[in-house]
C-alpha positions as CSV (number, residue, x, y, z in Angstrom):
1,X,23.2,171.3,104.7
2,X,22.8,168.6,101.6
3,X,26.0,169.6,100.7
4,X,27.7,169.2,104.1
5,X,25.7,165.4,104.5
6,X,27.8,164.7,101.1
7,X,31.7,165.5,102.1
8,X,30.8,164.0,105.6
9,X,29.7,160.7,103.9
10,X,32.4,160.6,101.0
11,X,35.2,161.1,104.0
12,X,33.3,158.2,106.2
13,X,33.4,156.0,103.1
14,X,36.9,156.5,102.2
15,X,38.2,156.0,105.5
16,X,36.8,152.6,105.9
17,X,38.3,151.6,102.7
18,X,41.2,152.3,103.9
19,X,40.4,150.0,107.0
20,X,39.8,147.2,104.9
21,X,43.1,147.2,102.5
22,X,44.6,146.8,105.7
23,X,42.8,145.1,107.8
24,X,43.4,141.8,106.3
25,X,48.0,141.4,106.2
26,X,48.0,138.0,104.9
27,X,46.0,135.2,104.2
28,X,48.2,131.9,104.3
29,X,45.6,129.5,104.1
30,X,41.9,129.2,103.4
31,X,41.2,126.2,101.1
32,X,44.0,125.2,98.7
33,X,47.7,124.9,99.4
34,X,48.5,124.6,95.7
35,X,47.4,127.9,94.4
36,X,50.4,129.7,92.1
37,X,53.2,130.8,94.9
38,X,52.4,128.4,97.9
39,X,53.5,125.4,98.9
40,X,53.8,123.1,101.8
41,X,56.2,120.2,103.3
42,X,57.0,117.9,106.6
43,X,60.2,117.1,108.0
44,X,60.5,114.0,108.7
45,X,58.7,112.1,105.6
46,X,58.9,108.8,107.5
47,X,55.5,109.1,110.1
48,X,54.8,112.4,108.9
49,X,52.1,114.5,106.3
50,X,49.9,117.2,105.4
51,X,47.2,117.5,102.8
52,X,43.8,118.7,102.5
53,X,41.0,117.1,103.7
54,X,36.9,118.1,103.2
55,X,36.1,115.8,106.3
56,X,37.2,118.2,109.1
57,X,36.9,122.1,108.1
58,X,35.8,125.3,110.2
59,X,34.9,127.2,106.9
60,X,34.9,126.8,103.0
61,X,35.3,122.9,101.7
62,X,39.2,122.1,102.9
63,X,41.3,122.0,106.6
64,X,44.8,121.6,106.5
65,X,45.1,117.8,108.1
66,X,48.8,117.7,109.3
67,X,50.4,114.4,111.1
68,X,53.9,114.4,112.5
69,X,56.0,111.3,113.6
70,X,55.9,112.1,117.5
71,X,59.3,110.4,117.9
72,X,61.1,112.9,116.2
73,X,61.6,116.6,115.8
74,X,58.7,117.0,113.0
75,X,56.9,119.9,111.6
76,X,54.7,121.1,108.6
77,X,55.5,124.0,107.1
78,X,52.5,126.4,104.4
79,X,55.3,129.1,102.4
80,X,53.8,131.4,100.2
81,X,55.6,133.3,97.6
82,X,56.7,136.0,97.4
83,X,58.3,136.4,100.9
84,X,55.6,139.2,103.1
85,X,56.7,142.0,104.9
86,X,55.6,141.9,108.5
87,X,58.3,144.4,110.2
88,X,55.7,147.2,110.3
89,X,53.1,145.2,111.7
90,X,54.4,143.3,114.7
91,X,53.4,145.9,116.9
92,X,49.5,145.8,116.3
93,X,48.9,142.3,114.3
94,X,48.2,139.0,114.9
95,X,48.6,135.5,114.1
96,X,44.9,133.8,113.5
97,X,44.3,130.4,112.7
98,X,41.6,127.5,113.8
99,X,42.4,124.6,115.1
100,X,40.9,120.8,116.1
101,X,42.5,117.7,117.3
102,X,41.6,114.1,116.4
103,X,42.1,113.0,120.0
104,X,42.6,116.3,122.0
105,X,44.9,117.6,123.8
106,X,47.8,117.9,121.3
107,X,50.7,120.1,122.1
108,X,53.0,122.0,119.3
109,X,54.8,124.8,118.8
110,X,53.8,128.2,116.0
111,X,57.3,129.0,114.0
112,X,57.6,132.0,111.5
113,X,60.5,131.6,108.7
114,X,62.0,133.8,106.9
115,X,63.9,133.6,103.3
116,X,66.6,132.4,102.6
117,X,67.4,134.5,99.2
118,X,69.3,137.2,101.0
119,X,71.5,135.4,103.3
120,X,71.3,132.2,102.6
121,X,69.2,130.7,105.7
122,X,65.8,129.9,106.9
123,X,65.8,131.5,110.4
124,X,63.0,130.4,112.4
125,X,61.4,132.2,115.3
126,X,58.4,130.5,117.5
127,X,56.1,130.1,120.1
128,X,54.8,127.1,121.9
129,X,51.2,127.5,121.4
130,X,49.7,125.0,124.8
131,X,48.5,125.9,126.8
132,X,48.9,129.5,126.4
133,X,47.1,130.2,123.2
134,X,45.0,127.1,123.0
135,X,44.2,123.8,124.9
136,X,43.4,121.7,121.7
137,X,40.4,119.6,122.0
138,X,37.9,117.7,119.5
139,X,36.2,121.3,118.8
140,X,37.3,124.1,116.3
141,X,39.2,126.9,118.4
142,X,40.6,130.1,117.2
143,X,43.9,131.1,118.3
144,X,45.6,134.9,118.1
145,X,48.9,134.8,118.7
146,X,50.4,138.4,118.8
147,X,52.9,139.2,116.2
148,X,55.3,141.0,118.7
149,X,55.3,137.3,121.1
150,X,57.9,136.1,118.4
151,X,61.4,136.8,119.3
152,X,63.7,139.2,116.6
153,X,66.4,136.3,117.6
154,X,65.9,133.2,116.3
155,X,67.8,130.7,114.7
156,X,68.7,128.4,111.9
157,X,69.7,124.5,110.7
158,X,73.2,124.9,109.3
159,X,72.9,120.9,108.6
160,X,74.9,119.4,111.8
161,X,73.2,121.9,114.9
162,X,71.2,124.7,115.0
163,X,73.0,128.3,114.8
164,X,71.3,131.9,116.5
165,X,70.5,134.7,113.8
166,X,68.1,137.1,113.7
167,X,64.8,137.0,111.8
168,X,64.5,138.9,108.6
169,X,60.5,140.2,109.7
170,X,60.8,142.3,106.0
171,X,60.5,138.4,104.0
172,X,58.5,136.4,106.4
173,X,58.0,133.3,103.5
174,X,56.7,130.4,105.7
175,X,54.2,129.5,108.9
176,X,55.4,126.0,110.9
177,X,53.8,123.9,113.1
178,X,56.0,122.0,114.8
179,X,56.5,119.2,118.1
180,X,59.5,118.3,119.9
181,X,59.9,114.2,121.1
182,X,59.7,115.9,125.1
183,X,56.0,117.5,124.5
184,X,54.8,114.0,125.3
185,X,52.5,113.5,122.4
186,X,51.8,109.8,122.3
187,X,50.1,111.0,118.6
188,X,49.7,113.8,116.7
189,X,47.0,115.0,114.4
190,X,45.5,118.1,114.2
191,X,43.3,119.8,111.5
192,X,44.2,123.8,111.0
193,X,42.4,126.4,108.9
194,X,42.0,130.2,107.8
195,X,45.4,130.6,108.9
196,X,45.9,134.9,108.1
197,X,47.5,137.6,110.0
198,X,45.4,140.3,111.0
199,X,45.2,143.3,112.2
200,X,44.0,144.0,115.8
């Protein structure tokens, strides 16, 4: 019987282990975007940013604060190195992140990238995140955007137009928020945090 109790509870243990090396696919962001293999940048510089800030946060002692110039195609992008493999998990994983806006009601779009070491390009696949994930307000919100809502086609900037490809999911390198001069944001600032893929 005692010896029974001690397989059953050495096979319970082992098994949620496993559970929680998985459980947790990625995490892109908690506090620091400068941490040894992750970066981040905006497009355009002129009206846009992102940085840390302590003064908005859902958890730990830094947000993501990211402003984009609302006349222009802008985004912010978070890359971490090296690329991440997410071709076996778009089935049963999701995007997670927080999210707050200074004013409310902020729309923009989710992008993944992917590498550009074996072909060349960034190909970029996304969704547009109001109102079906989220309606932003002043509160914190979590957001889970499935994995398998991003399209295998995307496409890419070849430096005059953009060009179809299909996304590399084996070397996902970079998460993008992004807002198009026709989403009607008359300004744009939102604060974003524990940004991780997860899965369901």
């Amino acid at each position: 019987m005692g010896k029974n109790s001690i397989v059953f509870f050495t096979i319970a243990v082992l098994s949620f282990c496993v559970s929680g090396e998985v459980w947790a696919v990625v995490d892109i962001f908690t506090d620091n975007i400068s941490e040894q293999g992750r970066y981040s940048y905006v497009y355009p510089q002129e009206g846009s940013s992102i940085g840390l800030t302590g003064e908005e946060k859902h958890s730990g002692a830094n947000s993501l604060k990211i402003s984009l110039n609302t006349d222009d195609f802008a985004g912010a992008a978070v890359g971490k190195y090296p690329p991440f493999n997410l071709q076996y998990n778009r089935d049963n994983a999701v995007l997670e992140f927080w999210v707050k806006g200074k004013t409310g009601g902020e729309i923009f779009e989710v992008l993944f990238l992917d590498a550009d070491r074996t072909d060349g390009t960034k190909t970029e696949t996304g969704v547009v995140a109001v109102p079906k994930y989220v309606s932003v307000t002043t509160d914190w919100q979590n957001v889970k955007i499935p994995l398998s809502d991003f399209s295998d086609n995307g496409q890419y900037w070849d430096g005059s137009k953009n060009m179809p490809d299909s996304v590399d999911w084996s070397e996902i390198q970079e998460i993008k928020f992004a807002i198009r001069p026709y989403d009607e944001n008359t300004a744009f600032t939102i604060y974003v945090d524990d940004i991780k893929i997860m899965n369901q």
